[in-house]
C-alpha positions in Angstrom: -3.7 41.7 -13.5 -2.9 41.2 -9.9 -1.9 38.2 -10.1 0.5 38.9 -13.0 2.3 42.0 -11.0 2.1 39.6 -7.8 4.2 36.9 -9.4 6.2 38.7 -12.0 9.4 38.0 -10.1 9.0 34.6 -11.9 9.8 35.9 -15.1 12.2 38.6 -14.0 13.9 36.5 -11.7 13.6 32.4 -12.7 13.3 32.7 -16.1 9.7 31.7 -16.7 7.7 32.5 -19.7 5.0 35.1 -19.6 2.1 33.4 -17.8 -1.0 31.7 -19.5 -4.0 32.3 -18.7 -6.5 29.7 -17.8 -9.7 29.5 -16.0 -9.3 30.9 -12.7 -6.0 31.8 -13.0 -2.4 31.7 -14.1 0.4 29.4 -14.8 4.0 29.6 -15.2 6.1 28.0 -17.5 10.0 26.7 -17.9 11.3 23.8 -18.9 10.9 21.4 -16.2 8.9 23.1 -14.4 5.3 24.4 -14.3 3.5 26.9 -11.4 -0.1 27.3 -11.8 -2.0 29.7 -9.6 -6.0 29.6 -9.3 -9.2 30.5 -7.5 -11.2 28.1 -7.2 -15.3 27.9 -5.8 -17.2 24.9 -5.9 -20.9 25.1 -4.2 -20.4 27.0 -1.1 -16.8 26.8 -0.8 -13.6 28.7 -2.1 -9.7 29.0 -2.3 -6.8 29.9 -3.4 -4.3 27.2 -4.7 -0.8 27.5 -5.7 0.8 24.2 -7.7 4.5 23.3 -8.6 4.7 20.3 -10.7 8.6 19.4 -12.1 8.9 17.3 -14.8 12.0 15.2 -15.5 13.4 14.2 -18.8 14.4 11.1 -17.0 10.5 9.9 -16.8 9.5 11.6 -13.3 6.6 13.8 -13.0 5.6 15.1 -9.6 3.6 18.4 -8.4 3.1 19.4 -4.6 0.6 22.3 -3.0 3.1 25.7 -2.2 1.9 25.2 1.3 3.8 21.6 1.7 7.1 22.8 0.0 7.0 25.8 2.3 7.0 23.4 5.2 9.4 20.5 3.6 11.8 23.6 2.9 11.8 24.3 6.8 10.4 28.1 6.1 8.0 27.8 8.4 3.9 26.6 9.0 1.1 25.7 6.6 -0.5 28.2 8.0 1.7 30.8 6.4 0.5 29.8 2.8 -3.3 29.6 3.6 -6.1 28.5 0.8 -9.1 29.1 2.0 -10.4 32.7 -0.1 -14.3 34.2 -0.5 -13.8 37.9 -0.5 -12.4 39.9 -3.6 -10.7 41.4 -0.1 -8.9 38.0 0.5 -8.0 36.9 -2.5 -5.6 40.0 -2.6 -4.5 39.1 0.4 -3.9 35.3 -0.6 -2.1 36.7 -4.3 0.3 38.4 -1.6 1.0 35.7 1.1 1.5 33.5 -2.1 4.1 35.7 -4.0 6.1 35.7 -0.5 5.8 32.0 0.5 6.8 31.1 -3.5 9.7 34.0 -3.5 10.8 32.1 -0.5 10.5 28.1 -1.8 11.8 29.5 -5.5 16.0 28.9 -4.4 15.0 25.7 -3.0 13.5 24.3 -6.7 17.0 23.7 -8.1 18.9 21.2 -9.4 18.3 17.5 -8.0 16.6 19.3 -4.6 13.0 19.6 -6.8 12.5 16.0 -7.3 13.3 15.1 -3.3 11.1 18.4 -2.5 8.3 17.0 -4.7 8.4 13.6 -3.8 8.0 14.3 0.0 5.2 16.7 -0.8 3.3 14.5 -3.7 -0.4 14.1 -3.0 -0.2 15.5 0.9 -0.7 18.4 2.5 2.1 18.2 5.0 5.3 17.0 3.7 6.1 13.0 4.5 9.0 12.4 7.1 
């Protein structure tokens, strides 16, 4: 339910369906675009991961970590969308620093700009040059 209050500025405000659930999380739907927004653990490890994958009728499908678009947008560091979550404590704290980072990247996902944004940011971490 946290999750649904953090990012309901996605429905209110970019037109996205009501989210669906799925294991570990939520995701976002419009046409064109998709956000999903997990925890994940595997053995000892843990995080929090935020996904924007755009589709294109034109045959393109692309999806980048929050963390890179932040960066490629010029909003500021990685370190300002961070993954790594354990505590119920954190994982507020990551629902939060995600809503803002994505409330930030959202007017930059328009038009002809998501396809450049995604291409820079496909498969890396840090957006190419």
């Amino acid at each position: 339910e946290r999750g649904r209050s953090a990012f309901a500025f996605l429905t209110h405000d970019w037109d996205y369906e009501q989210p669906e659930r799925t294991d570990g999380g939520l995701v976002y739907h419009r046409p064109g675009m998709h956000i999903s927004i997990k925890y994940w653990a595997w053995k000892n490890e843990q995080g929090f991961a935020t996904t924007i994958r755009g589709v294109d009728p034109e045959g393109w499908d692309r999806s980048a970590s929050l963390g890179c678009l932040y960066v490629a947008c010029g909003l500021g560091p990685p370190q300002a969308v961070p993954v790594g979550a354990g505590t119920a404590h954190t994982i507020t704290k990551r629902l939060a620093q995600h809503a803002s980072a994505l409330r930030q990247v959202m007017p930059h996902l328009q038009d002809s700009a998501i396809a450049t944004l995604l291409k820079r940011c496909q498969g890396r971490n840090l957006p190419a040059d």
